[in-house]
N, C-alpha and C positions, 0 to 999 in steps of 0.2 A: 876297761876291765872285762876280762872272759870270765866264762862259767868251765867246771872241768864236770864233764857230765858223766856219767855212767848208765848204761842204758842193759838191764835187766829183762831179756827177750828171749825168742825162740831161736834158732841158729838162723847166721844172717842170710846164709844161703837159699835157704827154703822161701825167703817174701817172694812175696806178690807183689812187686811195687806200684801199679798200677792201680792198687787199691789197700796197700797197707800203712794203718795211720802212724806206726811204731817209724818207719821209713820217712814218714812226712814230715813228720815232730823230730828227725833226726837231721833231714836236709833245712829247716828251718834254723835248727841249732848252729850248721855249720853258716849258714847264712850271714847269722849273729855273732861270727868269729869264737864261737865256744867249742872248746876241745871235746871230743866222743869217745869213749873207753866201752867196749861192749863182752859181756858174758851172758850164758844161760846159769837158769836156776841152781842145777844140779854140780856147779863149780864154785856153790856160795858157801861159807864154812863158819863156824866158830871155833878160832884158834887159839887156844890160850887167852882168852878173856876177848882177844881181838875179832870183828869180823872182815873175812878176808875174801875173796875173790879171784880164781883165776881166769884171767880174759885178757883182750885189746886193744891198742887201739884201733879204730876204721875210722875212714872214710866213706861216704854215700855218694855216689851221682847217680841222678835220675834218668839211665840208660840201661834199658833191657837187658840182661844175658850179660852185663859188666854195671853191676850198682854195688859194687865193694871194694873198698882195698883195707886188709888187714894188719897190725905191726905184728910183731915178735909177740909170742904169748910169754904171761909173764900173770904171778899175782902179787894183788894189792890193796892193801886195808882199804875198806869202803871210806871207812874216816879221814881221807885224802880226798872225796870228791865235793866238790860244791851241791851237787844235784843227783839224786837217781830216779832215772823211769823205770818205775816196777811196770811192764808193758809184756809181758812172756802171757801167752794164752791157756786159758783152765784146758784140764778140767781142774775143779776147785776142790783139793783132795788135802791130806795131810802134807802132803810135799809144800803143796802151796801153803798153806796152811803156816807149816814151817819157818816159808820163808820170810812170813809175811815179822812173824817173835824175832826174827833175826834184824831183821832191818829196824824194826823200832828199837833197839838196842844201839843204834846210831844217836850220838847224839844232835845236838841242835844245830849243831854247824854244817848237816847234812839236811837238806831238807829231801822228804822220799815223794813223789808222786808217785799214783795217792799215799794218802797217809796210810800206812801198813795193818793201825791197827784197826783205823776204821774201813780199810778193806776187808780185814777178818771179821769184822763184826758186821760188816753189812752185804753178804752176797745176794747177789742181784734178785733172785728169785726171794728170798725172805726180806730184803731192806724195804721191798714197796708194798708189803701189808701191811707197814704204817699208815698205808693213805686207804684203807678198803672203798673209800668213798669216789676214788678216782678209778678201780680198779673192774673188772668183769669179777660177774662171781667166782668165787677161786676157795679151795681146798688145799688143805697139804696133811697130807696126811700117808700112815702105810696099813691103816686098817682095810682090810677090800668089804668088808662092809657097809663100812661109813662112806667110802669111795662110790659102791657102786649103788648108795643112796643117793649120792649126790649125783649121781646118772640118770635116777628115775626122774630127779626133781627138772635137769636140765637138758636133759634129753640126747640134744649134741655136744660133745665136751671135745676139750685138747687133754691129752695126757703129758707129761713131759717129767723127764731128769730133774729132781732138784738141782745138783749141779753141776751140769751140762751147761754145754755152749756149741754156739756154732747152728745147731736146729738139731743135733744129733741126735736123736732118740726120742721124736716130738712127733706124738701120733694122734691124729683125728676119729672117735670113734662116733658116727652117724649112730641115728637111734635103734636101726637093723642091724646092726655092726654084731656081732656074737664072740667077737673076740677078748673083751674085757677081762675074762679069769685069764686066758691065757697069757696075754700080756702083763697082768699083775704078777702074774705065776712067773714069766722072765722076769721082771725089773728085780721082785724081790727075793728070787734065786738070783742072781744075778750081783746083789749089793744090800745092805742093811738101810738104805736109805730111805727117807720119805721121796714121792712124788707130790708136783703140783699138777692139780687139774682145775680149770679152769670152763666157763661156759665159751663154747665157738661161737666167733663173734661173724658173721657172714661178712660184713663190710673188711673183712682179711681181704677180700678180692680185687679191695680197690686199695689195695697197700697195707705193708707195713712199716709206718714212719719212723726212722731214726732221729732222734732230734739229740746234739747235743750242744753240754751245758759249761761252760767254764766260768771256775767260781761262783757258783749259784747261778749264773744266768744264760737262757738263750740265747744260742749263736748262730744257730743253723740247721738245718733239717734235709735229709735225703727220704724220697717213698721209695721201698722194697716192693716190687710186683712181685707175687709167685707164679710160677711156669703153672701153665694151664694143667688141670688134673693132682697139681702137688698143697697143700694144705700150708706148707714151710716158705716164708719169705725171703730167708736169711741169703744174705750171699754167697755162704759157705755150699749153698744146696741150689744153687744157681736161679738166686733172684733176680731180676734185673732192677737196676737204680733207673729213678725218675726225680724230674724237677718237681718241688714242693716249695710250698709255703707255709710258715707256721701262722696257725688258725686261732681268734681267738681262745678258744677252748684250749688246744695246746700251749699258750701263754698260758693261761688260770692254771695250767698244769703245772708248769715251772715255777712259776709263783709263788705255787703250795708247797715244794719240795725242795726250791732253791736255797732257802735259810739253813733248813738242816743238813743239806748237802754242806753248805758254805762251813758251819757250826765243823763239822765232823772233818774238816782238810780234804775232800773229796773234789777235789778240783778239775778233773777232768771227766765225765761222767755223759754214758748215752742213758737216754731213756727210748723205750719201746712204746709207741700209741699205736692205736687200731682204730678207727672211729673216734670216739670224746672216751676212752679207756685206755688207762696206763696199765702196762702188761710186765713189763719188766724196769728195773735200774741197773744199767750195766757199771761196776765201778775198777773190772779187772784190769782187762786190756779194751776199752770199746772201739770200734771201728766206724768209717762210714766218711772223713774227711777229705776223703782226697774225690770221692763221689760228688761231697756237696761242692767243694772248690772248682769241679769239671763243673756242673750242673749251675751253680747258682753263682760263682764267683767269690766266694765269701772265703777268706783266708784262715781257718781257723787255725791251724798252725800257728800262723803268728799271735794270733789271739791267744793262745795258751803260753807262748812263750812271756807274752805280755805279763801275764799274771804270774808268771814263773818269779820274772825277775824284776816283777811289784813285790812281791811277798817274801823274794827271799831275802834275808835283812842284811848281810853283807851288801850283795847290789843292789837294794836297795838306798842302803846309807852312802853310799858312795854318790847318788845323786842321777844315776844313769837311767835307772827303769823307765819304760816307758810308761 
């Protein structure tokens, strides 16, 4: 038995395949003899009670400058697919937001990675102030007073996007730094949003560890170096990936946070460590596997698929899942 997958991303054209997990979770799929149907966000619809899609099919190889082949565009009720990967990259705005009402409107014989609603309920930067105890000191807030209290107290802080991605807009202000109003003065001309700030943690220099988790548990971990003089670890801002190991302390981490991940259908999920401090839970699009597969050997891909079609109950019941 196949899966008929539908994969909800950014245009195919733009990956990075050498480092994009959307890509890797797709050549795995075809692997597994499972059919790939692909559209962006912005062709997702609600039509007359139905939700519909227009996209198609692709193929993936893992070849530079030729990783696609397209079919006929064409749309088609989501309610025709076995599977969808919600995998399209934030920012995490109404659009997203959007899509996320629409896809829980699917019923049970779709199953969505992640679960759409507990993607809406839980963005990365607020799902992991449930754990304050795992975390740096952190703030969220759009008062600039209460902000730049929280400045006096900790002297070097990170400022950042509530919800941003990528490292976009993620600033370091040293205790001689004089820039604080001004930059509160953009963020909040700029958007109605809260910011989180958070205490800089110095051990950012020896990495920022990706670790991710499928169905509650660790699988693998890649370290982000930052370029000398940059504050931002992220690959989007040219970190470099390093081999890692997950450390005790990083276990205790998943450990805390694996059940309710699990609880909530969050099945594919990065988390961010710095030190013995969880910084973020990524549950959008996360990234980082096809790093840890160069680096550490560790196939997560398949590991995700594993639990795709454990849990989905059609291939499940059929007797096939691994």
């Amino acid at each position: 038995m196949s899966l008929s997958i539908a994969i909800q991303m950014d245009p195919v054209e733009t990956l990075e395949i050498g480092g994009d997990t959307t890509f890797a979770l797709g050549l795995e799929a075809q692997k597994r003899g499972h059919s790939l149907w692909y559209y962006t966000a912005d062709k997702l619809s609600l039509n007359e009670g139905s939700i519909t899609a227009r996209g198609q099919d692709v193929v993936f190889y893992d070849q530079a400058g030729a990783h696609f082949k397209t079919g006929a565009i064409e749309t088609r009720p989501l309610q025709e697919f076995d599977v969808i990967l919600m995998r399209q990259d934030p920012p995490f705005d109404m659009a997203y937001i959007t899509a996320t009402h629409l896809l829980e409107m699917l019923g049970p014989q779709t199953m969505v990675v992640n679960n759409p609603a507990e993607v809406r309920n839980a963005p990365e930067k607020l799902l992991v102030t449930l754990y304050p105890d795992l975390m740096p000191a952190t703030l969220i807030s759009r008062d600039p007073e209460t902000i730049m209290a929280f400045r006096r107290k900790h002297k070097d802080i990170i400022i950042k996007p509530l919800f941003g991605n990528g490292g976009a807009g993620v600033f370091r202000l040293q205790p001689n730094d004089q820039n604080l109003s001004s930059l509160l003065e953009m963020f909040f001309g700029a958007s109605r949003e809260l910011v989180m700030v958070q205490a800089y943690l110095p051990s950012v220099r020896d990495g920022d560890k990706r670790v991710i988790l499928v169905d509650g548990e660790a699988v693998g971990a890649v370290n982000r170096i930052p370029n000398e003089g940059e504050a931002r670890s992220n690959f989007h801002v040219g970190g470099s990936a390093a081999k890692t190991e997950l450390t005790n302390r990083d276990l205790a981490i998943c450990a805390a946070i694996g059940p309710e991940l699990r609880r909530r259908g969050l099945l594919f999920v990065g988390i961010d460590i710095i030190g013995d401090y969880m910084t973020e839970i990524n549950v959008t699009s996360p990234t980082g596997i096809r790093e840890i597969q160069h680096l550490s050997g560790i196939d997560i891909a398949a590991l995700t698929w594993d639990a795709i079609e454990r849990k989905h109950p059609t291939y499940a019941s059929n007797g096939i899942a691994r």
